[in-house]
C-alpha positions, 0 to 999 in steps of 0.5 A: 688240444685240451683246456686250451693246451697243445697235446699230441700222442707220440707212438711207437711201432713195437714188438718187431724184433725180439732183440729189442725186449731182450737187451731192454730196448723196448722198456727205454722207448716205453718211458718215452712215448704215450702209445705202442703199436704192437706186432701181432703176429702177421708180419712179426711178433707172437703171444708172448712178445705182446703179452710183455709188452702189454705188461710194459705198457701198463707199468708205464701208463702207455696206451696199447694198439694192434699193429696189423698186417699182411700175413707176410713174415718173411718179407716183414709185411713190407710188401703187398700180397694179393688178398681179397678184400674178405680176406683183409678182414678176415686177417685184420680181425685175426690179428687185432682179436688176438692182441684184444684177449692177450690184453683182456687178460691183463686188464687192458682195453685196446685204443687203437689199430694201425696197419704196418708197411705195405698194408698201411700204404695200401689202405691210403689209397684203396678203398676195398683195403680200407674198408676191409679194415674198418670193418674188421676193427669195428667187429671187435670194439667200435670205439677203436681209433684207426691210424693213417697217415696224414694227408691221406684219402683214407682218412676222409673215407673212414670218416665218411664212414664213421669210424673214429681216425686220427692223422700220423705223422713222422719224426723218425722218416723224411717226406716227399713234395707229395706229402709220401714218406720217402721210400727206405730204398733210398738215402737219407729215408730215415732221420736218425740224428735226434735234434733233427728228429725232435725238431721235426716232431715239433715242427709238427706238433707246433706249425703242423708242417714238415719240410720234404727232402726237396725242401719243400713245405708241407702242411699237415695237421696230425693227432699223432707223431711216430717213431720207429722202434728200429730205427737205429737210435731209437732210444736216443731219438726217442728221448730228445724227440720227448724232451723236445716236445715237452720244452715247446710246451706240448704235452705228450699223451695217448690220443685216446683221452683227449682227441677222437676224428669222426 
């Protein structure tokens, strides 16, 4: 909240499939959301999908984060692979360094760091993982934000540890009773409808709940909500779930200029 007013981030993962530059996919959500999690490299992207996309992000004042993960492209980081916690850190810092310059070049200072798929539920509950994170980003710029899911033990970790985070919720994905994310293996794991996904990006930023597949009601309380750039209909979710927000009177920003957990 800042001078009294409701603000939340609203992100977005990016730089995933290349498709989505090329037929301007990517430039439409870039005028919808505050903040892009950009792929580097691990489980997709490359240097020239981050540099364009750091040079659209710019064009439309979005903040940049790295959106890191297991060195596992064809599985698209969606499954975990057996790594020390050494080795965790060693490709987190890899991929967020490479982002980090590929930005400086362009002028750009990093906000914020997010794990991807498997890494990003395996760090919400392992401490080793987690921490191989944090200390990886905190070689680079110790002001960077670490992203996680709300409801997590992840985040009382890190902020234990003093590294700033921010709490995540979802627009685009439906919940379990046990504040989990319903897994895409299953139907109806994505919302795809827009005035549902804008009216649970407002549920959130406004009530700080979700509803569950199970009905049941879920407290959270996010700094950020976000929507998955493919997501089939992301563009349309995208501007509804903007829209929806702004009409409920919450202003949409990057977290990075008016929020910081520590």
């Amino acid at each position: 909240m800042r001078n009294g007013e409701l603000t939340i981030d609203l992100n977005c993962d990016m730089g995933e499939l290349p498709q989505l530059y090329a037929d301007g996919t990517e430039e439409l959500l870039m005028q919808q959301i505050s903040s892009a999690n950009i792929a580097c490299g691990a489980h997709a992207g490359s240097p020239e999908t981050m540099e364009a996309l750091v040079n659209l992000a710019t064009r439309y004042g979005v903040a940049v984060g790295a959106h890191i993960s297991y060195p596992d492209r064809p599985n698209f980081g969606r499954r975990e692979v057996s790594m020390s916690a050494d080795e965790i850190e060693e490709t987190a810092y890899s991929q967020t360094s490479l982002l980090a310059k590929v930005a400086a070049d362009s002028g750009v200072r990093l906000s914020h760091v997010k794990p991807h798929g498997a890494l990003y539920h395996a760090a919400q509950n392992n401490e080793l993982v987690a921490g191989a994170i944090a200390k990886a980003v905190r070689r680079i710029d110790r002001d960077l934000i670490l992203v996680e899911q709300a409801l997590s033990p992840v985040l009382s970790f890190w902020s234990e540890m003093a590294f700033p985070n921010i709490a995540e919720a979802f627009a685009d994905r439906t919940y379990e009773s046990d504040g989990k994310l319903r897994s895409r293996d299953l139907p109806q794991a994505l919302i795809t409808d827009p005035s549902l996904a804008a009216d649970q990006a407002v549920r959130i930023a406004r009530e700080h709940l979700v509803v569950a597949h199970n009905g049941t009601r879920l407290r959270l309380h996010a700094q950020t909500i976000c929507i998955h750039g493919d997501t089939p209909g992301a563009v349309e979710n995208a501007r509804s779930i903007s829209a929806g927000l702004r009409g409920a009177g919450v202003r949409v920003a990057p977290t990075k200029l008016w929020s910081r957990t520590t």
